[in-house]
C-alpha positions in Angstrom: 48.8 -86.1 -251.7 50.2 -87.3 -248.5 50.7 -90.7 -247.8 50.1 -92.3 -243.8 52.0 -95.4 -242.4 49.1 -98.1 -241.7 50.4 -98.2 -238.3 48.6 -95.1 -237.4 45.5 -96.2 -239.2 43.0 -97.7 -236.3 40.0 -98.8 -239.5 39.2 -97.8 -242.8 35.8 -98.2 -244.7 34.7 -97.5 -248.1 32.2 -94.2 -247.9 31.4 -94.5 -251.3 31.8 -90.6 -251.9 33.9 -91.4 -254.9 36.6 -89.0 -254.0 39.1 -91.6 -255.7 37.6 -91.9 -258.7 36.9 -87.9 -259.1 40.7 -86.8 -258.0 43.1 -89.3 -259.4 43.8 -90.9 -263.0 42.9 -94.3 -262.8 46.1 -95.9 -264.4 45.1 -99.5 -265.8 47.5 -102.2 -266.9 47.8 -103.6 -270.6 45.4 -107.1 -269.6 42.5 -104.5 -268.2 42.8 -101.9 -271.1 42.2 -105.1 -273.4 38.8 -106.3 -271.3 37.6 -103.0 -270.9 38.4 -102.2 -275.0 36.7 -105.7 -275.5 33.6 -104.8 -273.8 33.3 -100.8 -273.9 35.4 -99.7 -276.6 38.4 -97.8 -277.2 37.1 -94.5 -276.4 36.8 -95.9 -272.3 40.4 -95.3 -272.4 43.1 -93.0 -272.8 46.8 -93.7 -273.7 49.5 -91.4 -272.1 53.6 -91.6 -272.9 54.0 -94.8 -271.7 50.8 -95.6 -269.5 47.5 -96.2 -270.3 44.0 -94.9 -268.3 40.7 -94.8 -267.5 39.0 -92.4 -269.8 37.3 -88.7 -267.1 34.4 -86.9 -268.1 34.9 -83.1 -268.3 34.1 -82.6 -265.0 37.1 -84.5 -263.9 34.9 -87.9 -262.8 35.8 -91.4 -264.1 33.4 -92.7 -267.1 32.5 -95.4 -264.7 31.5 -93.3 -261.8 27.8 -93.3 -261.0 25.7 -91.7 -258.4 23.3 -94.2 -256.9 21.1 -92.3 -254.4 24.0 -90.5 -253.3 26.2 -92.8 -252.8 29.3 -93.1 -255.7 29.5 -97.0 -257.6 31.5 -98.2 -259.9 30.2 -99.9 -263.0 32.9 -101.9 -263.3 32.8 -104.1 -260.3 33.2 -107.5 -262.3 36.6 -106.4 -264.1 37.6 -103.3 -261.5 40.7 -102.3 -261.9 43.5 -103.3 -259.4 44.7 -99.8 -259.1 40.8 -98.9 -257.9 40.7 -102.3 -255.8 43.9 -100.6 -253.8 43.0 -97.7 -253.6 43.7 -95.4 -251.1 46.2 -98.2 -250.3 50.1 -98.5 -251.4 51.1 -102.0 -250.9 55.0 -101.6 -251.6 58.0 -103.8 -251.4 60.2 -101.1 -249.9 59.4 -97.7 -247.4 59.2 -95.2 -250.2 57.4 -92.6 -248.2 59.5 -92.6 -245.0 58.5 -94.5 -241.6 59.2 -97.7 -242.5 59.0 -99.0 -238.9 54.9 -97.8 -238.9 54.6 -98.8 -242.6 56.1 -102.7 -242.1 54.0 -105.2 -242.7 54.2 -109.2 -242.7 52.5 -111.5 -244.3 53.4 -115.1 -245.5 57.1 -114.5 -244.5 57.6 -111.6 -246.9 57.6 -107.7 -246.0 55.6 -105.2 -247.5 55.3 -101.4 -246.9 51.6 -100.0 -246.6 50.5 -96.3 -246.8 47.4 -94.7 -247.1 45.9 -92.0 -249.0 45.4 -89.3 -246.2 42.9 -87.8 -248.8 40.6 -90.6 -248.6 37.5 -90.2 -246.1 37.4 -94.1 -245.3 40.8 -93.5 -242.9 39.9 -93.9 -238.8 43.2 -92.6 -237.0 44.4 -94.7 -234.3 45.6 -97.5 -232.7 44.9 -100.3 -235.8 42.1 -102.4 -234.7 42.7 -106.2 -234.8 40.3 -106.8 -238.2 42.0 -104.0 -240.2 45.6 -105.6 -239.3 44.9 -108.9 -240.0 42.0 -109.1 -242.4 41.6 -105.7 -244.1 45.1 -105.3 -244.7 45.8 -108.5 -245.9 43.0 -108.6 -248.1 44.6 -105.2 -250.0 48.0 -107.6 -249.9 46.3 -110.2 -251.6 45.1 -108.4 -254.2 48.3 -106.3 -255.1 50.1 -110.0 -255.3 47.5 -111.4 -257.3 47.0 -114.1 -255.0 43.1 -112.5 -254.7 40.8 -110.6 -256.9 37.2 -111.0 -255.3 37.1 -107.6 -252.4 35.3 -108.2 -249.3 36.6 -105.7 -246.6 38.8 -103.7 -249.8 35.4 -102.4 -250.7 31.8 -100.2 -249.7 29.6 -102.6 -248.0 26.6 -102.4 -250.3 23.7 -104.2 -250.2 20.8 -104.3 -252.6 18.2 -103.7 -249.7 20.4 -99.8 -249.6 18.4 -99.3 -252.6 14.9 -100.3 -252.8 13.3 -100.0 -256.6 16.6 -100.2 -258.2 16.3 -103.6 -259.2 13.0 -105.6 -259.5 13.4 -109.1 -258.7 9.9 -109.8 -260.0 10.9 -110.3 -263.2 12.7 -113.3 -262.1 9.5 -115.1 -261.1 8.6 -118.3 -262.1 
């Protein structure tokens, strides 16, 4: 995995072709292993050496992975992960991956280093456009800090209307 400076990012989108939740182990924190034990069980998990993660099916695929005509989902948007919410972001407090010039970023008076995945699909190369810099990247700032947890621009754009017959809103008549 190679990691880019966001400075040579011009946009990045979610694709939802689940790439990141296929590739990588999703490492959880102690809080999110206890909701997601609470409400799936133990066996959604697994515990390494010192870390805990998001349980793969044998072909490699996170447990919560679905394929919704084609494209990937999550099925745990209401307690998503922050590692998942970040990703293929790495919001740091120092340039671990070099180019710390083209990595800086401000926000709120304090410094952060952001890379990017180069695996992900999402990644535009370029000249960054004026919403990723200062709305798109902030958002991922916001959410490493814990200052946000709700994703707007941090994830696909997905509406219901994408996907006609997969919910039927009859039943809510009156």
């Amino acid at each position: 995995m190679q990691f880019v400076p966001w400075r040579y990012i011009a946009d990045w989108k979610c694709k939802a072709c689940g790439i990141c939740c296929k590739a990588y182990s999703v490492v959880i924190s102690f809080q999110e292993w206890l909701n997601i034990v609470k409400n799936y069980g133990v066996e959604a998990t697994v515990s390494g050496i010192n870390k805990l993660y998001l349980k793969k099916r044998s072909d490699g695929s996170c447990i919560f992975l679905y394929n919704v005509s084609g494209m990937y989902l999550c099925g745990l948007q209401h307690m998503k992960p922050v590692a998942c919410k970040l990703w293929p972001f790495k919001i740091l407090t120092t340039p671990k991956y070099g180019f710390a010039n083209e990595a800086l970023y401000f926000l709120g008076g304090n410094k952060f280093y952001i890379y990017a995945d180069s695996n992900c699909n999402g990644l535009v190369y370029g000249q960054p456009t004026w919403t990723f810099a200062t709305e798109t990247l902030k958002e991922f700032v916001e959410i490493a800090t814990g200052v946000r947890r709700n994703q707007v621009k941090s994830t696909a754009n997905i509406s219901l209307l994408s996907f006609p017959g997969l919910y039927d809103f009859r039943r809510f008549s009156i």
